[in-house]
N, C-alpha and C positions, 0 to 999 in steps of 0.2 A: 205706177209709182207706189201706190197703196200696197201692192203685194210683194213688191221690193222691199217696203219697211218694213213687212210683218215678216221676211224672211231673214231677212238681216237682224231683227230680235228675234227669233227663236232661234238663230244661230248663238247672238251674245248670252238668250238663257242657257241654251246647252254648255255653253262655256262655262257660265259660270257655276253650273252645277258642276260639271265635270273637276272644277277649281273647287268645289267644296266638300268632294268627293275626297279629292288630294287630302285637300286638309284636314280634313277626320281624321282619313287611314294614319297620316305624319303622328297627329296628336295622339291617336293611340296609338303608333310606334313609340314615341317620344314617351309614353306614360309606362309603357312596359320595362322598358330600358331603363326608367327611373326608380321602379318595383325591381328589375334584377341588380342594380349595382348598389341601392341601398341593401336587400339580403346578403350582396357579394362583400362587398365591404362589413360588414356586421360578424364577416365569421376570422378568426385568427388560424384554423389551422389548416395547414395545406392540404393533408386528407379533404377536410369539409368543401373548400375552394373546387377544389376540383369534380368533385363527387357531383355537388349543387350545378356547375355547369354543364355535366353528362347531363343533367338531369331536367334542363331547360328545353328541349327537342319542343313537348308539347305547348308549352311556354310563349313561343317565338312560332309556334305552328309549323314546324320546321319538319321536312322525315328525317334530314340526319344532324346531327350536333358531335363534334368531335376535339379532341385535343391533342397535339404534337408539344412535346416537351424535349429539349437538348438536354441529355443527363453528361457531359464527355467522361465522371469518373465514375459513374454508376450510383454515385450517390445518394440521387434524388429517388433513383429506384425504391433502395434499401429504404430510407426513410419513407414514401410510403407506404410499403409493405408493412413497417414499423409501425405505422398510424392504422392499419389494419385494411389497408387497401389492397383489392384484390387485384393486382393486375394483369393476370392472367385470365379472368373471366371478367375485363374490362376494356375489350378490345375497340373503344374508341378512343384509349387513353395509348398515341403512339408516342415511344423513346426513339430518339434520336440520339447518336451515340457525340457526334458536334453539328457545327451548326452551315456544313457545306453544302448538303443537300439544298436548305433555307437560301444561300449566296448561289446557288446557281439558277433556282427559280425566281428568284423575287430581282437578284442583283443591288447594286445601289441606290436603285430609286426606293425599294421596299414600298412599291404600291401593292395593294390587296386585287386578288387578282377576283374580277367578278364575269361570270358568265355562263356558257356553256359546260361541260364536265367532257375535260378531254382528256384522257388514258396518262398521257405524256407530259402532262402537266400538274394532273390532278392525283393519281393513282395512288402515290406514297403518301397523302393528307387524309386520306380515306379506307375505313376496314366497315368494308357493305358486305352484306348478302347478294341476294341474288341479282337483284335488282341497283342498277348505278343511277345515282341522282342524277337528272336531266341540265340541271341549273346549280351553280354554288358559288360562295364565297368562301376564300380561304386567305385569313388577313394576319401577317405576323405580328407575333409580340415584340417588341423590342425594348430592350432598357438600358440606356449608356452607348446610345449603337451599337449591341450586340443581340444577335437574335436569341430569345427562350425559348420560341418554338411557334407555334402556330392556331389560330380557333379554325376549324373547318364546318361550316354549315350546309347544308344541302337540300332539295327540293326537287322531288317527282317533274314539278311545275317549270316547263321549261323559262318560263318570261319571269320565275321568282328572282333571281339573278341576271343581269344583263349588265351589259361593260356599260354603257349608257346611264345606268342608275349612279344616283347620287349615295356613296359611302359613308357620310360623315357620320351617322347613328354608329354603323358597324366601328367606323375605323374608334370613335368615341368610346363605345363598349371595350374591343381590342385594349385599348391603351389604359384602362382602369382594369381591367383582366391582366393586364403584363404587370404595373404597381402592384396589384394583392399577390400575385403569385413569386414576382420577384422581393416582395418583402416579407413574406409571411414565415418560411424559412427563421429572420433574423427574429421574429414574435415570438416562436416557438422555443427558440435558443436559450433567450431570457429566461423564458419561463419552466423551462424541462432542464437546462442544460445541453442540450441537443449538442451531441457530437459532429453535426453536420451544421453549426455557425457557421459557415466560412461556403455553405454551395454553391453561393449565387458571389461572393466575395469577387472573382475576376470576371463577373460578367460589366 
């Protein structure tokens, strides 16, 4: 009876360390996430936006960080070339010319797809070296029901990703990632005159 109880509690201690374990890791997730969207939100121009989020990999502890953007008139290119972005020596910054490739992977549920890294799924959200992330997440931007394009995260670590994990941090980040980028455009506008007011106009 005696060695029943004592195993039945160091079963509930294990538990509940394991439970406090959780909650650490959430609360510094939750604290990071809070440090990247107040710097995301603090910056006005799309150059900056974009740049700061290549630039989060180590951040998020992540090996890959990437971004998919729908240009359909080449617009968004030019301007940020015009803000001084390199995007030819920025190859985790991919254009998409519209937004079909986006509807044929995601569809109308537009869930973020998390898990394994598979060729045929994954391949167009991702410009790797040699080495392909074992695990990721790739969660769309959307704004007005139209896709901007995509954040691609990635990880060596097969169990960083898994369909099983809970999204809500990601999909959270995602959807103030889609507002700055889909408004920053009209910030710029105001303030430069920007001949490209109007990029994001029919999304």
């Amino acid at each position: 009876m005696e060695e029943d109880l004592t195993t039945d509690l160091m079963a509930l201690q294990s538990q509940l360390e394991s439970t406090l374990v959780r909650v650490q890791a959430n609360s510094t997730t939750l604290q990071r996430f809070q440090v990247f969207e107040k710097e995301l939100l603090n910056l006005n121009a799309l150059v900056e936006m974009v740049e700061y989020v290549l630039t989060t990999q180590d951040f998020f502890d992540l090996d890959y960080i990437g971004i998919c953007l729908i240009d359909a008139k080449g617009e968004l290119e030019n301007y940020l070339s015009e803000g001084g972005f390199d995007i030819n020596n920025n190859p985790k910054l991919i254009i998409f010319p519209d937004e079909k490739l986006l509807q044929a992977k995601f569809g109308r549920s537009v869930r973020p797809y998390l898990g394994a890294y598979k060729t045929a799924k994954c391949a167009d959200f991702f410009a790797y070296g040699k080495r392909k992330p074992a695990s990721v997440a790739v969660i769309p931007f959307l704004r007005r029901g139209k896709f901007l394009g995509t954040l691609s995260m990635g990880s060596f670590d097969p169990q960083r990703f898994v369909d099983t994990m809970a999204s809500d941090f990601i999909e959270h980040m995602c959807a103030v990632v889609g507002v700055c980028l889909g408004g920053c455009p009209r910030i710029e506008a105001v303030a430069r005159e920007s001949l490209f007011e109007s990029v994001f106009s029919n999304i």
